[in-house]
C-alpha positions as CSV (number, residue, x, y, z in Angstrom):
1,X,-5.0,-41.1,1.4
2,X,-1.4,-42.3,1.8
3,X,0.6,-41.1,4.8
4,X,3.1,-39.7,2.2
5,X,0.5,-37.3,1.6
6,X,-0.7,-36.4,4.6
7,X,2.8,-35.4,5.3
8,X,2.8,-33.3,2.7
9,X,-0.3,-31.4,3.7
10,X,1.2,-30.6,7.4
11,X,4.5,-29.4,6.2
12,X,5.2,-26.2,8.6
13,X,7.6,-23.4,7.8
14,X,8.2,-20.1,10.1
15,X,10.5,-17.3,9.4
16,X,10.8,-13.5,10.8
17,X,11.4,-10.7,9.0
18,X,11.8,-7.2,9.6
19,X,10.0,-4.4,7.8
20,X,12.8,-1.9,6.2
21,X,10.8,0.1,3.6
22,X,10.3,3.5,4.9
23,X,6.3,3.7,5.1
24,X,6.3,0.4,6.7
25,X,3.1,-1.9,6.2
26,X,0.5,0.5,4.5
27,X,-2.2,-0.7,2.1
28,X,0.0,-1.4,-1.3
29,X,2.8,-3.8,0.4
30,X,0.2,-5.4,2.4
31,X,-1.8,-6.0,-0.6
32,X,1.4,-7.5,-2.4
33,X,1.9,-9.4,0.6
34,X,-1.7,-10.9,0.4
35,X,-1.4,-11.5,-3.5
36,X,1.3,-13.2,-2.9
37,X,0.2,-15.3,0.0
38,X,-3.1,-16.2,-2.3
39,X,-1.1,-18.2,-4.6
40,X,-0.4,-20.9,-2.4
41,X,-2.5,-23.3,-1.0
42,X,-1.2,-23.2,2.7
43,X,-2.5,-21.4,5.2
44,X,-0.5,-18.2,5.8
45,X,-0.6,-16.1,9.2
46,X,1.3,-13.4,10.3
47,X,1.9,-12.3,14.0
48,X,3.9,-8.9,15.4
49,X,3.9,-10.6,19.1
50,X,0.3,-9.1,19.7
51,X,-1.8,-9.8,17.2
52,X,-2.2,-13.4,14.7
53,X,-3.8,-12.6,11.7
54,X,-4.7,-14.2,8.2
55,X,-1.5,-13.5,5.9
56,X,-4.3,-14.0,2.9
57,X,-6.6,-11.2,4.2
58,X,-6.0,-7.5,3.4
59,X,-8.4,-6.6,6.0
60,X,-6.7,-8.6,8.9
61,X,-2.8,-7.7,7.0
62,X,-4.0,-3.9,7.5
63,X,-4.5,-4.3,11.5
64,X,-0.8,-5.1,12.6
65,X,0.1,-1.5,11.5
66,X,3.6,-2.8,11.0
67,X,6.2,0.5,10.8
68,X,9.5,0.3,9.8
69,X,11.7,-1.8,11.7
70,X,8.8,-3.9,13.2
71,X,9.5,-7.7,13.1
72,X,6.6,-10.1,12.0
73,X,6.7,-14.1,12.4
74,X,5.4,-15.4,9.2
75,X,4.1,-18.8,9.5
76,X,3.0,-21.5,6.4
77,X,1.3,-24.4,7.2
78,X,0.2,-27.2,4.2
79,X,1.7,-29.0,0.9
80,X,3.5,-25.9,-0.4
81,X,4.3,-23.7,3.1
82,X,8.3,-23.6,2.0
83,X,7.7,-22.3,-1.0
84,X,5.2,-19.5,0.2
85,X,7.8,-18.3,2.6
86,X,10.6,-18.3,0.5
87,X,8.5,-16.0,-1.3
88,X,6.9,-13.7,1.5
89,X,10.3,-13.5,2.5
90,X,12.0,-12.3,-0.8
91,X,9.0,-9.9,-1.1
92,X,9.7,-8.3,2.2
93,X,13.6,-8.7,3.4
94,X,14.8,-8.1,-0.9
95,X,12.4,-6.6,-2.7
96,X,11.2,-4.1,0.0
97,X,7.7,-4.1,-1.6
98,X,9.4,-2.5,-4.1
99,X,9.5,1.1,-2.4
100,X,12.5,2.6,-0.8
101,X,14.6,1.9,2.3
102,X,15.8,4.5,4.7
């Protein structure tokens, strides 16, 4: 393996974003989340200052019961980690899962 690679493979990118959709976190925006996460090959957690979980499991996604206005530190780590929070990100702060804002 060449160390360019192995660069590539530890690339780490972080980012906070704030839940604004008014049903916060439930089951369909935390499975778009997780579909989303899925499609890259970094590893994807997600931590509301109490709990880390697995950004690419629904089951572990469901437990930070994230409500409107709660903040959550998304962090990507491996070859393709900017581009899966540049897209988390979108998801959440622009698209608002796609469900309305208060």
């Amino acid at each position: 393996m060449q160390a360019g690679e192995d660069t590539l493979e530890n690339l780490v990118f972080e980012t906070v974003v704030e839940i604004k959709n008014t049903d916060g976190l439930h089951m369909r925006p935390a499975m778009q989340f997780v579909d989303i996460a899925n499609q890259f090959d970094s590893d994807i957690t997600v931590s509301n200052n109490e709990t880390n979980v697995d950004g690419k499991s629904i089951m572990e996604m469901s437990m930070l019961a994230a409500t409107c206005g709660t903040k959550l530190r998304i962090k990507a780590v491996g070859p393709d980690a900017q581009e899966a929070i540049h897209a988390l990100q979108e998801l959440v702060e622009q698209k608002h899962f796609d469900e309305p804002t208060p």
